[in-house]
C-alpha positions as a LaTeX table, in Angstrom:
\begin{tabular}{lrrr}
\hline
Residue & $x$ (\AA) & $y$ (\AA) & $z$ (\AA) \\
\hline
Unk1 & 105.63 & 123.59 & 100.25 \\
Unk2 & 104.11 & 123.49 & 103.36 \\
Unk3 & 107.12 & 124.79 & 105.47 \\
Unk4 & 107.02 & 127.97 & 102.71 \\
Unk5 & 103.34 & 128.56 & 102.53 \\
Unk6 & 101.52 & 131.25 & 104.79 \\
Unk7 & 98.42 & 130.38 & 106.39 \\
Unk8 & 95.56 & 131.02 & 103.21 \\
Unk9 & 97.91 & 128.78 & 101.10 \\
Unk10 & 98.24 & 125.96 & 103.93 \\
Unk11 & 94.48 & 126.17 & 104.19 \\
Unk12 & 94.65 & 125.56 & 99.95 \\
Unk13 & 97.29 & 122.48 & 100.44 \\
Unk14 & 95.32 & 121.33 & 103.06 \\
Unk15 & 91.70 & 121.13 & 101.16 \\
Unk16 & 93.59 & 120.16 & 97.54 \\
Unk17 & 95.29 & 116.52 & 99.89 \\
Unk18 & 91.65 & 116.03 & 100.77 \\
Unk19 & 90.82 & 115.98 & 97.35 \\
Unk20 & 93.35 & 113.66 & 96.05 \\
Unk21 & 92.88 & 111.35 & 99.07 \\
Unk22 & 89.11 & 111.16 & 97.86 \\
Unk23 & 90.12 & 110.60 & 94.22 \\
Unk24 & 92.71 & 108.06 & 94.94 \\
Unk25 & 91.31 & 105.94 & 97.90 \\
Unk26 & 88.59 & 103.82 & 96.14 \\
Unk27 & 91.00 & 103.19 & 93.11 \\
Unk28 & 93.86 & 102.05 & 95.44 \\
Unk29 & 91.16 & 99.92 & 97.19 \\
Unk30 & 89.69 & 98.59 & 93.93 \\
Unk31 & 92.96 & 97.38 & 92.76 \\
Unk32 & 93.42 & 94.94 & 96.55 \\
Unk33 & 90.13 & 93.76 & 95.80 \\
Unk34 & 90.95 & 92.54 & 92.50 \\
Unk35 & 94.14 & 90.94 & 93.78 \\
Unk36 & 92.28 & 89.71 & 96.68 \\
Unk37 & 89.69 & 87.71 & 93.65 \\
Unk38 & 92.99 & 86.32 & 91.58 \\
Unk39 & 93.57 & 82.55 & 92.43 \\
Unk40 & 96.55 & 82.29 & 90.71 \\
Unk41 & 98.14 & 84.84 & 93.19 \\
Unk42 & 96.21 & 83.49 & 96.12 \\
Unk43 & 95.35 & 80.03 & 95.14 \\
Unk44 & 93.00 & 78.82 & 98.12 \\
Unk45 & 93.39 & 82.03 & 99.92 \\
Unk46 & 90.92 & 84.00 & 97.46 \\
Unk47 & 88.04 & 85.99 & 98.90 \\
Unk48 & 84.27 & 83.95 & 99.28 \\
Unk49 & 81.28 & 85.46 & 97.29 \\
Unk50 & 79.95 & 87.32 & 100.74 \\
Unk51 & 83.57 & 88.97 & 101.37 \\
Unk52 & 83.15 & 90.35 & 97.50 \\
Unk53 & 79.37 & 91.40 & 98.06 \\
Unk54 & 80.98 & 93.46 & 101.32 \\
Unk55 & 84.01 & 94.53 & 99.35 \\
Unk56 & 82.08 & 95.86 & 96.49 \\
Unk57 & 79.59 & 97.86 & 98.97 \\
Unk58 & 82.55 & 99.16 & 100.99 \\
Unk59 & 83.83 & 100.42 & 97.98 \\
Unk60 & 80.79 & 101.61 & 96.53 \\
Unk61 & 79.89 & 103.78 & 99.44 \\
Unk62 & 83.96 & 104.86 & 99.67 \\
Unk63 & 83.26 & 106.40 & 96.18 \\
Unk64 & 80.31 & 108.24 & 97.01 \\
Unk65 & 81.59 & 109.56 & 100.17 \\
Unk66 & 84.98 & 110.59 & 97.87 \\
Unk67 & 82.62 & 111.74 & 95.77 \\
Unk68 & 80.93 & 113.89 & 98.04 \\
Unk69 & 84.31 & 115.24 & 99.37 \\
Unk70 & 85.74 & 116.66 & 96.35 \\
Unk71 & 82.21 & 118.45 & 95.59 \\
Unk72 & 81.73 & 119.64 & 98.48 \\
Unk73 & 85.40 & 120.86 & 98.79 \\
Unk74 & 85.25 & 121.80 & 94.95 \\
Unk75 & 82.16 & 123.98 & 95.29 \\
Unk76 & 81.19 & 124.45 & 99.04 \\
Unk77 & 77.78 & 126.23 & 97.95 \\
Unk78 & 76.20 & 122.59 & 96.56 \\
Unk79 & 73.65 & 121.14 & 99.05 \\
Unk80 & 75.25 & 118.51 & 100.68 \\
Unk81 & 72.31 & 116.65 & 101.98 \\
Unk82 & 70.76 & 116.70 & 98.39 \\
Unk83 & 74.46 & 115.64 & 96.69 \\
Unk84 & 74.24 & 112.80 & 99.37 \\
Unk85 & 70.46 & 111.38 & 98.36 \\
Unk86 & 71.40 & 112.30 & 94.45 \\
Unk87 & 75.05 & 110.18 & 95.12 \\
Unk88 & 73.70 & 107.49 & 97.07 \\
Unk89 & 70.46 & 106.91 & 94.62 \\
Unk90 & 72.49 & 106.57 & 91.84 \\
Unk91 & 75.07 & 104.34 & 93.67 \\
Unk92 & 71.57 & 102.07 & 94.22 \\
Unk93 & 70.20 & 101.60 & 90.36 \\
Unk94 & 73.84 & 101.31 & 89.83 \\
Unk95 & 73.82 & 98.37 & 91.61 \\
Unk96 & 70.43 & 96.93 & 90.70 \\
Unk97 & 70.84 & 97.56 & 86.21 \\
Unk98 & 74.64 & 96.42 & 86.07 \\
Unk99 & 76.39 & 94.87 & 89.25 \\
Unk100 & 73.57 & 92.37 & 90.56 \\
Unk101 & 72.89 & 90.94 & 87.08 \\
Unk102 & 76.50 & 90.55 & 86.09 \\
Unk103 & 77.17 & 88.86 & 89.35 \\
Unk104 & 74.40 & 86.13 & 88.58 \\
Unk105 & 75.56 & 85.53 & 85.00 \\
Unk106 & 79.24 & 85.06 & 86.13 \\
Unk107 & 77.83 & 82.47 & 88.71 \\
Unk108 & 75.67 & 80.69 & 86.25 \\
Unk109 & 78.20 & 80.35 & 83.25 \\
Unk110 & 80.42 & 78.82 & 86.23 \\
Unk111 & 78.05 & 76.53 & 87.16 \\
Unk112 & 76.97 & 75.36 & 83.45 \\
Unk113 & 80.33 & 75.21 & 82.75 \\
Unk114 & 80.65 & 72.38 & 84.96 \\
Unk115 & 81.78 & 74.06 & 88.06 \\
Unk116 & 80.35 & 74.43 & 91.52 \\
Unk117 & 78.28 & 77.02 & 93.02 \\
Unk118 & 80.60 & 77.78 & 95.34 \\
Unk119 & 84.00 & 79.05 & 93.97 \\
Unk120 & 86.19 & 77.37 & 96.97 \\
Unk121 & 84.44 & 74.13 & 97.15 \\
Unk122 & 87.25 & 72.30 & 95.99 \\
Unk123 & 90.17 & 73.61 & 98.13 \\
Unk124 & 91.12 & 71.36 & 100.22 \\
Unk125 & 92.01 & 72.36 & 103.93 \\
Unk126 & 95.59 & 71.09 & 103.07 \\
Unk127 & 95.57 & 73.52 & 100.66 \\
Unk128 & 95.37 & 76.57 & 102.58 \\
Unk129 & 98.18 & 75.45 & 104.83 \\
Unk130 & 100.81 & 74.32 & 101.97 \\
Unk131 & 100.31 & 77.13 & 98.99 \\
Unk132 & 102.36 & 79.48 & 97.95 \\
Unk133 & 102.26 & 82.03 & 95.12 \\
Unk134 & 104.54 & 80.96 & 92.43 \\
Unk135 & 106.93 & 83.42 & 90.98 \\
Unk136 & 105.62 & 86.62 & 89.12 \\
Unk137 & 107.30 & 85.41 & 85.39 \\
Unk138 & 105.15 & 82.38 & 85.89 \\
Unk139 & 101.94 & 84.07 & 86.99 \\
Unk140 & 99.33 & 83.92 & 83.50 \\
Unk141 & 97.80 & 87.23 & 82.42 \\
Unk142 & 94.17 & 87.90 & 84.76 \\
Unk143 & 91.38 & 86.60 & 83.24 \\
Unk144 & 88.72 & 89.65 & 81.96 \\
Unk145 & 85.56 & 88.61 & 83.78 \\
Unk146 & 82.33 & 90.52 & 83.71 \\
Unk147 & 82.46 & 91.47 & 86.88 \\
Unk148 & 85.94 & 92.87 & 86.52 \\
Unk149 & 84.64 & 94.95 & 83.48 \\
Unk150 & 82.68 & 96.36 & 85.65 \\
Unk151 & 84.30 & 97.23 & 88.39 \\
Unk152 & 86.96 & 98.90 & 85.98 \\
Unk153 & 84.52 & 100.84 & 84.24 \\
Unk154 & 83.02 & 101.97 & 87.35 \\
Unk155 & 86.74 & 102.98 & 88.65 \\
Unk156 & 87.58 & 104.78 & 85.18 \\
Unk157 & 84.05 & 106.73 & 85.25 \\
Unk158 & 84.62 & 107.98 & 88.75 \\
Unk159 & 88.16 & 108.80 & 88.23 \\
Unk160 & 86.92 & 111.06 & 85.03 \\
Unk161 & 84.27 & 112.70 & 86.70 \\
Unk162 & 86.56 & 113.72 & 89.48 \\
Unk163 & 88.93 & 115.13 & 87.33 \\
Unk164 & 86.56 & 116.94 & 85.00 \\
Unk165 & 85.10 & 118.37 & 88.84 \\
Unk166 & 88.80 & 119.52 & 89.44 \\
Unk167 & 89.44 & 120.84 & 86.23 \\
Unk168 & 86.51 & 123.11 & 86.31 \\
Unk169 & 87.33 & 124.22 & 90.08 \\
Unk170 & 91.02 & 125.24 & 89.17 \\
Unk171 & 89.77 & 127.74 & 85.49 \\
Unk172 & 86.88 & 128.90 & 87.55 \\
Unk173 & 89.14 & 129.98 & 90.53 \\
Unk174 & 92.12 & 131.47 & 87.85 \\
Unk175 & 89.10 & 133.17 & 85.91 \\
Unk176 & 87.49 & 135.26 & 88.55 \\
\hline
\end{tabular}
């Protein structure tokens, strides 16, 4: 399509990739993360509390930059500056009224159910040198943590808005 289109439809092409780049990125990353957290798949090799804190904010500001991109390339009249503060607010109580408290009850039902503070405290440096995944038919089915919930509703209500933001875009433009 590219090779075909003139110049105003390259310029469309162009701004649409953006758009899917900024819908797709944080899901794609999302997704690694989770992987990254499964200890059947990664055994001793899973990420530390800290590297899912940093994780979690990388992705968190990846959606609101996304975010930002396919409104701003959606409907270049919005105030950027105010869509930033509005985005980045909301990204913040986010944080605050679900993630933080749903990261402390996950670590306390782990520790009253008899396990350590630390995730990785029993791993054993031998560990890390000798695993290996086992095969995929004997992998168990991921364990739906709180966390996880999360994180997947967060994914599926970005992923809505952005196409409800792209669905509007595309009758407004064959409208007028």
């Amino acid at each position: 399509m590219v090779l075909l289109a003139g110049s105003m439809l390259l310029g469309t092409l162009t701004q649409w990739v953006q758009v899917l780049a900024g819908i797709l990125l944080p899901s794609a990353i999302l997704f690694l993360v989770l992987l990254c957290n499964d200890k059947d798949i990664l055994g001793p090799w899973v990420n530390k509390t800290w590297q899912n804190v940093v994780d979690f904010t990388i992705i968190g500001v990846l959606i609101v930059l996304s975010m930002i991109l396919v409104v701003s390339t959606l409907f270049p009249t919005v105030n950027a500056v105010l869509l930033t503060d509005a985005l980045f607010a909301g990204a913040g109580v986010a944080v605050l009224v679900f993630a933080a408290p749903l990261l402390l009850r996950s670590r306390r039902r782990r520790i009253a159910a008899g396990g350590s503070p630390d995730r990785l405290a029993n791993i054993r440096p031998l560990d890390r040198k000798t695993w290996r995944m086992p095969p995929l038919d004997q992998l168990p089915r991921p364990v739906i943590s709180p966390l996880r919930t999360a994180g997947l509703l967060l994914l599926r209500g970005y992923l809505i808005a952005s196409v409800l933001l792209i669905t509007v875009k595309i009758f407004s433009s064959v409208i007028h």
